[in-house]
C-alpha positions in Angstrom: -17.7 -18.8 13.3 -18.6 -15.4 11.7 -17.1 -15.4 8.1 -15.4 -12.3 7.2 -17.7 -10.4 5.3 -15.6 -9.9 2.2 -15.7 -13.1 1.4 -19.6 -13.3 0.3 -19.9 -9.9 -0.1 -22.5 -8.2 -2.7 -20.8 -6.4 -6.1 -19.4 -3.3 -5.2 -18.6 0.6 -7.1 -15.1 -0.1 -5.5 -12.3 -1.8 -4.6 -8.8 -1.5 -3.5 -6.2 -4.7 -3.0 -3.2 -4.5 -1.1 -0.6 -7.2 -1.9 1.7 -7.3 1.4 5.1 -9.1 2.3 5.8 -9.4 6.1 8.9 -7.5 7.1 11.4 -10.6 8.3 11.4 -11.1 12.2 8.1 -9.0 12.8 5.6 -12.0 12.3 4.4 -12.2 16.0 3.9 -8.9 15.9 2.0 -9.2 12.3 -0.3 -11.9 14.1 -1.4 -9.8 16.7 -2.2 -6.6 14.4 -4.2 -9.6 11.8 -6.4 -9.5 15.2 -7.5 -6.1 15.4 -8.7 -6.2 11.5 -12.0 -7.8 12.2 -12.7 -4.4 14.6 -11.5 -2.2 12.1 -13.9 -3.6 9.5 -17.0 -3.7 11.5 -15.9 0.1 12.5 -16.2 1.1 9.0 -19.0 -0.5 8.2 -20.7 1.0 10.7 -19.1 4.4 10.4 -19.9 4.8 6.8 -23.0 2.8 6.2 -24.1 4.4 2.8 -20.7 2.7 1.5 -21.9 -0.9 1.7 -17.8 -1.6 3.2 -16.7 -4.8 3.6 -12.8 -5.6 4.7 -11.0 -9.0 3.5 -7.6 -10.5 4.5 -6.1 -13.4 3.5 -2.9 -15.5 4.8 -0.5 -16.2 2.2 0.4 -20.6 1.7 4.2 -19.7 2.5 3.9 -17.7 5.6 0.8 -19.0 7.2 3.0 -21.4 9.7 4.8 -18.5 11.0 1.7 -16.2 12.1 -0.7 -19.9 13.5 2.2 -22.9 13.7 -0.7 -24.8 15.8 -3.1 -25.3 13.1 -3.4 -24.6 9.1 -5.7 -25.4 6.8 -5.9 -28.9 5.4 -6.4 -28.2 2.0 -3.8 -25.2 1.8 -1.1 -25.3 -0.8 1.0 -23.4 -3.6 -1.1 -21.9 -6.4 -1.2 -24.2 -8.9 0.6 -22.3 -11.5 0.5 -23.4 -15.1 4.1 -23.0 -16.3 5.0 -18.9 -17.4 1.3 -18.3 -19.0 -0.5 -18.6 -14.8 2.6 -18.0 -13.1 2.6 -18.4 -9.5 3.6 -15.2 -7.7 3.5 -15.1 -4.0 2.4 -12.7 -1.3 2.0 -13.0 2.3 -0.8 -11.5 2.9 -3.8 -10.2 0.6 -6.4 -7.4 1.7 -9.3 -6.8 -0.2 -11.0 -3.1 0.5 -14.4 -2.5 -0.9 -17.3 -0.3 -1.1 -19.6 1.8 -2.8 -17.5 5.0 -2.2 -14.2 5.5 -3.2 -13.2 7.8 -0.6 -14.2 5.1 2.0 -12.2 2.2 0.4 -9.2 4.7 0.6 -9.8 5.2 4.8 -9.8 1.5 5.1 -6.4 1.3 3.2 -5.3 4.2 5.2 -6.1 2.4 7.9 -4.4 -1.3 7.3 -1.5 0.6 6.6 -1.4 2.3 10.0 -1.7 -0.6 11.8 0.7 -2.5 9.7 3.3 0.4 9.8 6.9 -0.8 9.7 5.5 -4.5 9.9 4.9 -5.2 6.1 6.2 -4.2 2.5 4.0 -3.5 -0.5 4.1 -5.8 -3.2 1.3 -4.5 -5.3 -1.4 -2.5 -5.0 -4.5 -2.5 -7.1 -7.6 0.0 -7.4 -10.5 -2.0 -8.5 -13.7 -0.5 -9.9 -17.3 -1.7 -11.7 -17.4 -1.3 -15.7 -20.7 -0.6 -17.1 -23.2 -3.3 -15.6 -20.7 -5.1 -13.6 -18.4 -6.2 -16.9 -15.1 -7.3 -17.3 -13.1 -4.8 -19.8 -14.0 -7.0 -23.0 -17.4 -6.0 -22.5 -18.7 -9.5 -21.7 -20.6 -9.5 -17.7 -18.1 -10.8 -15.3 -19.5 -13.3 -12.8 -22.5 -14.9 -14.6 -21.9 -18.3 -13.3 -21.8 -16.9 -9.5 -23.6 -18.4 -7.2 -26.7 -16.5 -5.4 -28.2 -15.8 -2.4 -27.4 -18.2 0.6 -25.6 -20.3 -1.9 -22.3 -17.9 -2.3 -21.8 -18.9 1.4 -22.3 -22.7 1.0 -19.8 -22.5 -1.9 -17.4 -20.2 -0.6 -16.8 -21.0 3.5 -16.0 -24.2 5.3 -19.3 -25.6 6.9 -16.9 -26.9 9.9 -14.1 -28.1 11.5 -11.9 -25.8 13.0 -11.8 -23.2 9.8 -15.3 -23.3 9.8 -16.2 -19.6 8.0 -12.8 -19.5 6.2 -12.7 -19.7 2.7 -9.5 -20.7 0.2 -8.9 -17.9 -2.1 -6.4 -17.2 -5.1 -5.9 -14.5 -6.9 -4.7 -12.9 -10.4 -3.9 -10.0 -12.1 -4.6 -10.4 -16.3 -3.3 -7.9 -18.3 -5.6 -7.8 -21.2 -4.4 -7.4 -25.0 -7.1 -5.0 -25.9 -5.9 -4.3 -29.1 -5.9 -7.6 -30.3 -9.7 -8.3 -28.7 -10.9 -5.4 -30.4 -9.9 -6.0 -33.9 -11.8 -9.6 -33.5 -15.8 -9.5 -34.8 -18.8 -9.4 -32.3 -19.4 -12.9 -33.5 -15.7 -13.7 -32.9 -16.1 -13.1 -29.2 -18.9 -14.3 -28.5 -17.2 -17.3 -29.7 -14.6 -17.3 -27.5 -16.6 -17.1 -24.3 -19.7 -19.1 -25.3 -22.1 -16.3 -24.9 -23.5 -13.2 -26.1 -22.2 -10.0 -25.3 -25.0 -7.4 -25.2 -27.5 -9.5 -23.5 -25.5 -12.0 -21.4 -27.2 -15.3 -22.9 -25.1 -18.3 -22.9 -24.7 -20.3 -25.7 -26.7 -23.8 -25.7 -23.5 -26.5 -25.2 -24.2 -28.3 -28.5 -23.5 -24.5 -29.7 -20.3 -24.3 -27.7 -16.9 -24.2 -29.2 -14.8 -26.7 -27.1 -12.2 -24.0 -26.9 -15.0 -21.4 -25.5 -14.1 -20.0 -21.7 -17.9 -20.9 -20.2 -16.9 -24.8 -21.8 -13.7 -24.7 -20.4 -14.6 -23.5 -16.9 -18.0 -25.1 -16.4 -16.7 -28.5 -14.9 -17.8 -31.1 -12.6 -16.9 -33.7 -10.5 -16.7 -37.8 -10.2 -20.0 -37.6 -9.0 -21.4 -35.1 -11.8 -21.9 -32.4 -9.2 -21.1 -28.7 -10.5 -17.3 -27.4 -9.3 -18.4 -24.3 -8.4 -16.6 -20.7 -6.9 -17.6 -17.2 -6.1 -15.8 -15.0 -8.1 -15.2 -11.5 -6.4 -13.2 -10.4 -9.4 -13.4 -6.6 -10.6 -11.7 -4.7 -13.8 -9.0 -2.1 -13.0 -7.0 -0.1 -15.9 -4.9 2.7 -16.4 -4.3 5.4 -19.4 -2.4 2.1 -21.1 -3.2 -0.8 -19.6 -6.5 -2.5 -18.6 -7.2 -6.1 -17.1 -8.9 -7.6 -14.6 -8.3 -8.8 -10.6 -9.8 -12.1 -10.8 -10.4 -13.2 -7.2 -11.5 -17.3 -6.7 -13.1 -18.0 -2.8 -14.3 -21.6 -2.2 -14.6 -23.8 0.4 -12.0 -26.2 -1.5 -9.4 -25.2 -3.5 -9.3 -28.1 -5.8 -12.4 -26.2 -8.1 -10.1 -23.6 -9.2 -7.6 -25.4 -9.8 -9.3 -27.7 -12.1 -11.0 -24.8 -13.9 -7.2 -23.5 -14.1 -5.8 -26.5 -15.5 -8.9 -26.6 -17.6 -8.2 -23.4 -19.2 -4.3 -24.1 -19.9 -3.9 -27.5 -20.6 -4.7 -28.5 -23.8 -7.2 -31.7 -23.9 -6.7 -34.5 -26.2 -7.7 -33.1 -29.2 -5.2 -30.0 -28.4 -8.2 -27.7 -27.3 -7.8 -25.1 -24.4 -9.5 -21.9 -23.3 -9.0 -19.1 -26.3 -9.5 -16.8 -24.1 -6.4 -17.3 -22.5 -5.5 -15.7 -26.1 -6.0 -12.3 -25.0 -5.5 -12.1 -21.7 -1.9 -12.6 -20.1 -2.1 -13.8 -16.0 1.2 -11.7 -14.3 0.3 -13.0 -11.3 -1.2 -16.2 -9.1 -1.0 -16.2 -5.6 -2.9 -18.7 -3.0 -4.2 -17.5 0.4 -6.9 -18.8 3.4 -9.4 -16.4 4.7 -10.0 -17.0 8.2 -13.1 -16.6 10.2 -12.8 -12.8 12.0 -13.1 -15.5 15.4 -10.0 -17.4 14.2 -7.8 -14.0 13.7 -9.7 -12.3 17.1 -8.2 -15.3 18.9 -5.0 -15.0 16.9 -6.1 -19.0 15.7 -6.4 -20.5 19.4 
């Protein structure tokens, strides 16, 4: 099964995300345009290949029984919202646009939209972009702990089984209090996430605060293996507001949601992620990413 290529796909210049709500009654028809996508992103990858394009989309937990009622994905379910601060905030379908070229993201939105025309609402829309050397807007690099190589595959798609080259992904939009992170010292921050800024050198863990964000998110499992994810996450901001899209894809989605859990839930000495200080999650949505052969054979 050929993954989409989204999914595993190198840091980008761009992006653009399309948050979509399926117009009620029109979900056959939505099924059948979900097949043509795959096409559409190997046309632009093809048709602009200085723009390193890749096309993503992702079925929304609520509506995925009404576009393939034969088969869903075992492990899919709600996002696993933590009360009002990681509020769960649904959307039927998510589409991920990215490239090195801005103009070229646009044409694939352009594009989606046609084909979607009178079939789908927007919900939200967000233009994505690389800050400085691929860092979030805090200034700290985004995506340190991601996996490399063949390995962003082996953590992000299913191996097999019929959803083989799919991959579980959830998605926020954080709203960052940049006034408030900026009045904090260097040394402050660096606190808070557990490494330093300029250089990108993680603290060592005896050095870690148990309320730092690399503490709170580097977890393992029963069997002391590490819970990993490939982030695809990238900043966006406006003249007022800045923040990030964080975007989780992993063959299972019970790693994110214990890094979630992780990050709100205070542990028995009260600690949790101080982090979650200064940023605010408005959104939390959970999706599946099928294989392009899944969506081609509109899941038969």
């Amino acid at each position: 099964m050929k993954a989409q290529a989204g999914i595993c796909a190198e840091p980008n210049l761009h992006a653009h995300y399309l948050f979509l709500n399926i117009v009620p009654g029109s979900h056959a028809a939505v099924t059948a345009a979900l097949a043509r996508l795959p096409a559409l992103w190997r046309e632009l990858e093809s048709s602009y290949a200085d723009a390193a394009f890749s096309g993503l989309v992702a079925i929304g937990n609520r509506v995925w029984d009404n576009l393939y009622p034969d088969a869903r994905p075992p492990e899919l379910t709600a996002f696993p919202a933590q009360g009002d601060a990681a509020p769960e905030t649904p959307a039927d379908l998510f589409v991920q646009l990215r490239a090195d070229r801005l103009d070229v993201a646009y044409i694939g939105v352009q594009r989606v939209m046609a084909l979607l025309a009178g079939l789908v609402n927007v919900q939200d829309e967000r233009q994505g972009f690389r800050y400085l050397d691929c860092r979030d807007m805090t200034g700290f690099v985004d995506g340190t702990e991601n996996p490399q190589g063949e390995d962003r595959a082996s953590v992000a798609l299913l191996a097999d089984g019929p959803f083989a080259g799919g991959s579980y992904v959830h998605v926020q939009r954080f709203h960052h209090r940049m006034n408030r992170w900026q009045k904090l010292s260097l040394s402050s921050q660096e606190a808070i996430y557990g490494r330093t800024k300029a250089d990108n050198i993680e603290f060592a863990s005896s050095d870690k605060a148990p309320t730092a964000h690399t503490r709170r998110t580097s977890l393992k499992d029963e069997t002391g293996r590490s819970m990993e994810i490939l982030r695809q996450s990238m900043p966006w901001g406006s003249a007022t507001e800045q923040g990030l899209v964080f975007i989780s894809c992993c063959n299972t989605p019970r790693h994110f949601t214990a890094m979630l859990e992780s990050m709100y839930r205070k542990d028995n000495n009260g600690h949790f992620d101080h982090l979650t200080l200064f940023t605010e999650a408005k959104t939390g949505a959970a999706f599946f990413a099928p294989s392009e052969d899944w969506l081609e054979k509109n899941g038969d």
